[in-house]
Steps between C-alpha positions, in 0.01 A plus 500: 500500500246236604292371227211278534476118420199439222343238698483659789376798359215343337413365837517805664258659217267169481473567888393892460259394228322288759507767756271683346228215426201564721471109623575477797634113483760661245585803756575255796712297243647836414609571844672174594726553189583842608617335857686239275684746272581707778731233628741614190683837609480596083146477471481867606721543202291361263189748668694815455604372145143473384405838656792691326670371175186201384350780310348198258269435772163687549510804796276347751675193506840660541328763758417158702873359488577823687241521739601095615857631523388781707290290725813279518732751568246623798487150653879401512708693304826565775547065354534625168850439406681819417553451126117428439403833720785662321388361142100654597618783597678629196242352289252710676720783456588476140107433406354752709433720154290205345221613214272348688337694785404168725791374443682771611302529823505125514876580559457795736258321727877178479730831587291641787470129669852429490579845652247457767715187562736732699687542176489858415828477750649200300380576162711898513490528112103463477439876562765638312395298246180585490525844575733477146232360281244783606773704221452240226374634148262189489163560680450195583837462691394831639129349635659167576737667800261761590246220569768292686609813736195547572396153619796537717445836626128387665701186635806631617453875610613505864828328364586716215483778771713373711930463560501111422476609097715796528189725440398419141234796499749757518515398130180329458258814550686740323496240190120423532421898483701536205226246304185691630553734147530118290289507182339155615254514754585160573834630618346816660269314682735213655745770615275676731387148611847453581599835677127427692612192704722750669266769645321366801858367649680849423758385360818747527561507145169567356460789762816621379353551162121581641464830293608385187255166574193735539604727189523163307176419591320857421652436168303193470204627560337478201619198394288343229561143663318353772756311660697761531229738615451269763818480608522890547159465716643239686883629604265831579286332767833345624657859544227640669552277762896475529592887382153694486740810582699510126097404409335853645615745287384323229177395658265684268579387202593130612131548670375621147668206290381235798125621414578443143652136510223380752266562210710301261378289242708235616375347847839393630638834446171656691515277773904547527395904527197424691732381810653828500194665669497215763865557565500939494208430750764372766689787469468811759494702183255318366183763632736816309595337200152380379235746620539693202481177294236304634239671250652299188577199745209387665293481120796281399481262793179461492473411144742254571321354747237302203534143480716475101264319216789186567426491870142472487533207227742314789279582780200355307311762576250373258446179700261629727422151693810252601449382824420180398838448335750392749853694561821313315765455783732824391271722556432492873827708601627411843254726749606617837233585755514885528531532865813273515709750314597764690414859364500840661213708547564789191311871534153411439467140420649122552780357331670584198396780258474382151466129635099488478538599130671183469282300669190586294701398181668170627577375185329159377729500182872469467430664236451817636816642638474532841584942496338673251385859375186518639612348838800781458303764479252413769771499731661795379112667602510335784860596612430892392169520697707437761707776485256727322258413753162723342662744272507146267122552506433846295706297256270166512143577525416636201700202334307254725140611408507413209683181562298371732140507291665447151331257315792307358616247804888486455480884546244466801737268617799667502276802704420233779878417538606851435248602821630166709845640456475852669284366808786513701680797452166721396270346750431888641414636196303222364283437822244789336437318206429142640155528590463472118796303433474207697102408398652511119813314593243256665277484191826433316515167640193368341664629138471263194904481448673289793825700498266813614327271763861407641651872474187646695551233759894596551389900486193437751784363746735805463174696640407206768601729763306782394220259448495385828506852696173541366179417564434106472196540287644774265770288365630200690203302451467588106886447472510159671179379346649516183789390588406192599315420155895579364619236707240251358580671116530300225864603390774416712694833466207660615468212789838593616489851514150521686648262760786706561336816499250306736828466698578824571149610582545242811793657622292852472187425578557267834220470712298693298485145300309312794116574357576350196712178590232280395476625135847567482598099591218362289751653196782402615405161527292481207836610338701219610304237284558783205822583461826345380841489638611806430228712693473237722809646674344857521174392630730346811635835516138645503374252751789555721482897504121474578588309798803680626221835448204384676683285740284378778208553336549231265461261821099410397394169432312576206846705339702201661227246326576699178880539444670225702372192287615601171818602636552204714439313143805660312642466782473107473486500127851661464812262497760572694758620282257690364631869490135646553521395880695814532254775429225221617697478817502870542126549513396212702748704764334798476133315496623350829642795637157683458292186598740437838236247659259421234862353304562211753266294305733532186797530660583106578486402108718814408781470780494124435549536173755746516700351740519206253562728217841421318739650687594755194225720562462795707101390641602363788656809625284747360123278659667484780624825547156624388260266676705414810645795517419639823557167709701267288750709303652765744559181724656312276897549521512314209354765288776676367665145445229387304542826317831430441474251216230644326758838472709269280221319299535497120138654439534873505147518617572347784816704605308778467218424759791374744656810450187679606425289793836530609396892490190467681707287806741749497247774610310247670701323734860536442654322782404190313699596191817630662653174557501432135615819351813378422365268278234719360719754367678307241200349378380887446757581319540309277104590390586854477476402083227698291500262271219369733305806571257396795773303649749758541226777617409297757866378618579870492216610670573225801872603510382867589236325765804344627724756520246738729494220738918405522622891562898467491474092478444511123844627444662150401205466209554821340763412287283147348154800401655800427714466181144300368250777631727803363504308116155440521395881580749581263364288199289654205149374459473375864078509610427793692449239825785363516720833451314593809517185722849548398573847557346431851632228581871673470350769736427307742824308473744812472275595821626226714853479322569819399890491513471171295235620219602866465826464334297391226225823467619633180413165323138540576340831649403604204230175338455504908326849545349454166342154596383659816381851382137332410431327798226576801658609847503185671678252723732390258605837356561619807726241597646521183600890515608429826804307357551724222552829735739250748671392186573846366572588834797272458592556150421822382670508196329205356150721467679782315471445139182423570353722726209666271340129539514518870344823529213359268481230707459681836235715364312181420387478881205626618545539858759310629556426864669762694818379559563350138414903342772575725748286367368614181588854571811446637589348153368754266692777756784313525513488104403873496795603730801288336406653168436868557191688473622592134582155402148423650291718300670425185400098596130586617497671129486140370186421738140446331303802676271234708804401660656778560194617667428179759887517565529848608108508678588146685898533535537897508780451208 
């Protein structure tokens, strides 16, 4: 066995003494010693020494010696030689029941890397192993494995699941159930954690043991711990989405024990139970299931719709006056104008549902995690008004009275977001009641507390389109004179929620705008000299809606006198790497889109500037495709050239706007951007990666632009999108707008290349119709179901598992064009036939009544 030299050891210790110093001098000193003693193959021996068997030594320090060999082992362990990784990995395995519990996940955390390291093929003992030590007597041996296995569960789960391990989970799964009776809840809780990993990729083994999985978890259901409480919640909300059907005859009590837990005194177990109402309300059952439930539901979301006693402390929401103090750097998160992220039109409003109830909390604290309770349960509301449409209502008013006029704030509060929420899906039923409403909501923005100022703002512009079918004088005016005095608040939160709101009035309002340009500039100027960075970027936004609503009419001198100097001055005050040219950029375009003429003034210092703009950022494109667009652009060949390079810049900000100019050409004037497809492709590819959201909407959304315009020429450039776009559709947690950019975008591409795309239907018809089932009749949908009927045309089989879904998503039209309802009906026949009429009827049994109606009134089935 190796043992350690004394000298070197004390080294080694004298080095992770001085790691932990806070002087900086001493951590850069610390570092180039690291590089030093990394020269010497054993100093990885003398880490994993100190982790495991220098038990003289105090736990964080020993903790640290692991978490350097881990980072190690992550940055070049395949030039380990193979008696050090042999010596680590046996000393990880023989310590793995340490007393201490950071020690032993000090030690997990060394396990999982070095598996991740494409070991878990090289390293065959590990799971045995540790599968072994889950029978030990000693609880901490017991906890030490358990934590292990599951570390390498959530890292490894597609590969335990597969042939290259010899399908470990044949044993696995069956073991983990076994410890869901253990007397620790430790134990308990870490082996559903572990069987969890496996739900959403239905893996064979786990649904080989699905019933006894469920039982397990009934039998946990009133587990006194809240990890493990959590943990049932959570591998719940997985199976509703992966095998609702062993779920449904079960429903009412699951449904019953769901109410319970998202009441639970401990948040993270509410807001893991909270998620199942957002997830049942994608489900065709969802209308059936909860209708008899939504009397004990709707009190419970509400309620958890109040900000907590620890969010208002990190909120300040005792600091009524801060926009003096200006923003630290991390907390202006990277902002993309809205229109340059393309969203689908959903039933009865823009964008994404749920998405405005993020933007009127954006957080200013890392502090506050990003997804909490309250922002759970408003868009579980908002979700369920959409499919409850008004029979939500009976359930909500007489809650909402006496919300909305109590005289403690945080519950007044909560009644403002609670009535913000249903706008969309309740807008019917609620249009009686906001006569009244709206003058309160309006007097709401003049409250005392800030966070009601900025909550009425966000609610006001769920009802902007309301607002604006009325009578100017009866609430327009009111609404926007008040509005502005938000934009010129005192407290930044509030700032940046009346400026969006103001946003979205814009959009509504148009023309209607025009009296009142003069007032509503004098603002937004005023507000330019007011705010800080952060806001700064919204007021763009603000300025650059007004003028892509008014348009022309913004061409006055006086409005021109107003609004270009002050821009023109950022303009020349920003530097040029400066990252705010972007949104900057974006609303001098629309400024001189609107101002056409009355521009040419401004227009040689911008175009100057941007041509001599460093090369890296997208302005030069984006001015000139704005500003010169009619003459310059569309007869520039070297357009989609120029485009070229900014597809492969490193800023993902700037990918994304090339992406969506590269859409825009397409549908513009593709002949220009044919010669370079070939070259385009790859580059689009390769962005088909979520981990940048905008980026890979708007490459997805351009692929599908592209595809409508090759026909049968795009079959060479399947094969580089498709195995990206089915993953992505396919992934949990995706936003709503990408799903659907997705799921269209593989409509439109198994229309042109059906034979290529619909070998691969069963892998994604069914997050396809459920990504689609929410979406207005349009352009794009059509298109889209176009390609779906072709591709089923092709492949039948591949839509039969899932054919429930397809129904549902048929129904979702509302009057689709004559020739796609046929190919519709042929479908649904065709179905009908093959099975039998028996067969059928026992199917249609499963169907929510709503659908069963629209299929058999639109389809005759």
């Amino acid at each position: 066995f190796w043992q350690p030299d004394e000298q070197g050891l004390q080294q080694v210790l004298q080095l992770l003494k001085d790691s932990q110093s806070p002087d900086t001098a001493t951590q850069r000193a610390v570092q180039e010693k690291l590089e030093q003693l990394n020269q010497f193959p054993d100093f990885n021996n003398y880490l994993i020494f100190v982790l495991t068997s220098l038990k003289s030594e105090d736990e964080p320090t020993r903790s640290l010696s692991g978490l350097i060999l881990k980072n190690n082992v992550k940055a070049h362990y395949q030039n380990f030689p193979p008696a050090v990784a042999d010596f680590i990995k046996r000393e990880c395995l023989n310590n793995i029941g340490d007393p201490s519990p950071l020690i032993r996940a000090t030690i997990g955390i060394l396990i999982t890397t070095i598996a991740s390291k494409g070991e878990l093929q090289t390293w065959p003992e590990l799971l045995p192993q540790l599968c072994n030590l889950l029978n030990s007597e000693d609880y901490n041996t017991c906890e030490g494995s358990f934590g292990a296995l599951q570390k390498i569960c959530e890292d490894s789960s597609e590969l335990l699941d597969s042939d290259a391990l010899n399908r470990p989970l044949n044993i696995m799964i069956p073991k983990f159930l076994q410890f869901f009776k253990h007397c620790s809840p430790k134990i308990r809780s870490h082996a559903i954690a572990c069987v969890n990993q496996f739900i959403i990729g239905r893996a064979q083994a786990l649904m080989d043991n699905i019933d006894t999985f469920i039982e397990s978890l009934f039998a946990l259901a009133g587990d006194e711990d809240c990890e493990v409480r959590k943990n049932v919640c959570r591998a719940l909300v997985m199976l509703l989405e992966v095998r609702i059907d062993r779920l449904i005859p079960h429903m009412h009590s699951i449904i019953q024990y769901m109410l319970q837990r998202t009441q639970d005194a401990d948040e993270n177990v509410a807001l893991e139970a909270c998620e199942f109402w957002l997830t049942l309300a994608e489900q065709p059952i969802c209308k059936e299931a909860l209708s008899g439930h939504l009397v004990q539901l709707i009190p419970i979301l509400v309620n958890g719709m109040k900000y907590s006693e620890i969010d208002i402390i990190l909120l300040k929401g005792d600091v009524e006056e801060d926009d003096t103090v200006p923003d630290s750097e991390q907390d202006i998160k990277p902002r993309f104008h809205k229109s340059r992220t393309v969203t689908l039109q959903h039933e009865g409003g823009e964008g994404e549902e749920g998405e405005d109830i993020d933007e009127d909390e954006d957080d200013d604290d890392d502090t506050l995690s990003d997804w909490n309770l309250r922002k759970c349960s408003a868009a579980a509301l908002d979700v369920l008004a959409n499919v409850f449409r008004d029979d939500l209502l009976p359930h909500l008013l007489p809650l909402l009275k006496g919300l909305l006029f109590h005289p403690d704030w945080v519950i007044k509060e909560s009644g403002i977001l609670v009535l913000g929420a249903i706008a969309e899906g309740c807008m019917q039923g609620m249009v009686q009641y906001l006569p009244e409403l709206i003058p309160h909501l309006i007097q709401c923005l003049c409250d005392k507390k800030a966070l009601v100022r900025s909550i009425a703002c966000w609610t006001l512009s769920r009802y902007a389109h309301w607002v604006v079918s009325q009578p100017p004088d009866a609430h327009l005016k009111p609404l926007m004179t008040e509005l502005l005095k938000r934009i010129l608040d005192g407290n930044k939160r509030v700032q940046e929620a009346a400026c969006s709101a103001f946003a979205t009035l814009e959009e509504e309002a148009c023309t209607e705008l025009v009296p009142y340009l003069s007032f509503i500039l004098d603002t937004l100027v005023f507000a330019f000299g007011k705010y800080q960075h952060k806001n700064l970027l919204i007021l763009y936004d603000a300025i650059g809606t007004l003028a892509d609503s008014v348009g022309h009419h913004l061409n006055q001198p006086e409005y021109i006198q107003k609004l270009m100097p002050p821009l023109i001055q950022k303009w020349n005050e920003l530097k040029d790497e400066d990252k705010d040219l972007f949104p900057l950029l974006e609303c001098l375009s629309s400024v001189a889109t609107a101002l056409q003429s009355g521009f040419l003034p401004y227009c040689e210092p911008v175009y100057q500037r941007c041509v001599t703009l460093v090369q890296k950022t997208l302005a030069q494109a984006m001015v000139r495709t704005h500003i010169y667009s009619h003459t310059l652009f569309y007869m520039n060949i070297s357009g989609p050239h120029m485009i070229l390079s900014y597809m492969q810049d490193t800023m993902p900000e700037v990918r994304q706007s090339s992406f969506a100019l590269l859409g825009d050409l397409t549908k513009a004037c593709f002949p220009h951007v044919k010669p370079c497809i070939a070259e385009f492709m790859p580059i689009l590819g390769t962005n088909l990666n979520p981990e940048f959201i905008s980026v890979c909407n708007n490459a997805t959304w351009a692929i599908g632009e592209i595809c409508m315009q090759m026909g049968v020429e795009m079959q060479p450039y399947v094969a580089l999108v498709l195995p990206h776009l089915v993953e992505i559709i396919n992934r949990p947690n995706t936003p709503k707008t990408l799903l659907e950019n997705t799921a269209i975008t593989i409509g439109r591409l198994g229309y042109v290349c059906p034979q290529e795309v619909a070998p691969m239907l069963q892998q994604f018809i069914r997050p396809w119709c459920t990504s689609l089932r929410n979406i207005r009749d349009n352009e794009e949908k059509d298109s889209a179901f176009r390609g779906i009927c072709v591709m089923i045309g092709v492949n039948p089989g591949g839509v039969v598992q899932d054919f429930i879904f397809f129904c549902d998503a048929v129904a979702s039209w509302v009057n689709p064009k004559d020739d796609l309802r046929d190919m519709f009906c042929k479908i649904l026949h065709g179905f009908k036939d093959q099975v039998g009429e028996e067969n059928w009827q026992q199917f249609s049994e499963q169907f929510p009544p709503i659908l069963k109606e629209r299929l058999s009134a639109c389809y005759g089935v």
